[in-house]
N, C-alpha and C positions, 0 to 999 in steps of 0.2 A: 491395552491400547492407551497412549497417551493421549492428553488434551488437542483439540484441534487450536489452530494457530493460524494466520495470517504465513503465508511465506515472507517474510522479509525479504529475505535473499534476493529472490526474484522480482522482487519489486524496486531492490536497489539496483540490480545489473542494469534491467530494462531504464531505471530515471539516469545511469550511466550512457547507458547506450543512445539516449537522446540527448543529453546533456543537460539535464534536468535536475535544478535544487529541489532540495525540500521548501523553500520558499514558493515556489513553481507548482509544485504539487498542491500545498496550503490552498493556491489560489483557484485552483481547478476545483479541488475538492470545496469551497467554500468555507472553508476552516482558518482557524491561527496557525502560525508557525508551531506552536506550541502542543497543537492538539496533533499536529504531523507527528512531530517526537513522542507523544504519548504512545501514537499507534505503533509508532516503530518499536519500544519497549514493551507494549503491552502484550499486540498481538491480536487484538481482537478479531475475529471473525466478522464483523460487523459490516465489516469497512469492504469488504470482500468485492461486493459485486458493485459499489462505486467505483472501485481502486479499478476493476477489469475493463470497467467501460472509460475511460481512459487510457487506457494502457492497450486496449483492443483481446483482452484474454477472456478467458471463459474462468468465471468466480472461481470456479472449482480447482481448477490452475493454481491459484492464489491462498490455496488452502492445504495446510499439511500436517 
C-alpha cells in the first residue's frame, strides 16, 4: 500500500466548481499563497480535515 496523500484532484474540481483561487483558499485556510502551493505538491495529510470543513467533505473524502 502506498503513502496516504491529500486528494488533490478533488480539491481542485470542487475550488473549480465554485470558482475558487488558490488565493481564496490561502485566506480561508489562514495561510500564504505560498503554503497553498506547498500543500498542493506536498500532499500532506494534515491539512485534511481543515480543507473538509470548507469544502463541506468528510476528511476522509480528501484522503487517498
Amino acid at each position: 500500500m502506498g503513502k496516504l496523500q491529500l486528494n488533490t484532484d478533488k480539491i481542485k474540481m470542487e475550488m473549480e466548481r465554485l470558482g475558487m483561487k488558490k488565493i481564496n483558499l490561502a485566506r480561508k485556510l489562514g495561510l500564504t499563497p505560498a503554503m497553498v502551493t506547498y500543500i498542493f505538491r506536498s500532499k500532506p495529510i494534515t491539512f485534511a480535515d481543515r480543507l473538509s470543513k470548507i469544502f463541506g467533505f468528510d476528511a476522509k473524502d480528501l484522503i487517498k
